[in-house]
C-alpha positions, 0 to 999 in steps of 0.5 A, a space after each residue: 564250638 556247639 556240637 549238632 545235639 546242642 544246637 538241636 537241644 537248644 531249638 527245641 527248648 526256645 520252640 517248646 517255650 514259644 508253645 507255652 511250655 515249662 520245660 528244661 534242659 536235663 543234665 547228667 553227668 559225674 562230677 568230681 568233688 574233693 572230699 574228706 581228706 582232699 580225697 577226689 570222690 565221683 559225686 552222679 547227678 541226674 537219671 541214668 537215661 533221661 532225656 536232654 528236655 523235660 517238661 510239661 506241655 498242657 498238662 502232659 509230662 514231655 521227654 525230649 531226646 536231641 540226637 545229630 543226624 546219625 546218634 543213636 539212643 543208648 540202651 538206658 535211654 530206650 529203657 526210660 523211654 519205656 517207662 516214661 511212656 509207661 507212666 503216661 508221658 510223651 517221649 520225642 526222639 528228634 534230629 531237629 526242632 522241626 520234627 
């Protein structure tokens, strides 16, 4: 079953395409690998933040952050938005592909 941010994600990232734009869905996370030894060690991926679709649209860096109706952004979110927008890009914050 698909939770609302992933059907929203998913939207959005067909819509951006039908726009003409080159964008991705970005994942972050923590994933578990064996290492030396057979030791399990945490191995992080992806931007503490960063918004679930990146890309580029005409030129312009685009971050898009796909909540449900009633998600909220986290501290680390706001604080990439801060500086994606800083660094000139353009940061939705959206609950549908409409918006």
């Amino acid at each position: 079953m698909t939770t609302p941010e992933t059907q929203v994600v998913a939207s959005c990232l067909r819509l951006l395409r039908l726009r003409g734009a080159f964008a991705w869905r970005n994942n972050t996370g923590v994933a578990r690998l064996i290492g030396r030894g057979g030791k399990p060690r945490p191995v992080r991926f992806g931007a503490v933040g960063s918004p679930d679709i990146i890309g580029v649209l005409r030129g312009v860096p685009l971050g898009v952050e796909c909540k449900s109706a009633n998600g909220t952004q986290s501290d680390a979110q706001r604080e990439f938005e801060a500086g994606f927008v800083a660094a000139g890009g353009v940061y939705l914050l959206v609950r549908s592909a409409a918006e």
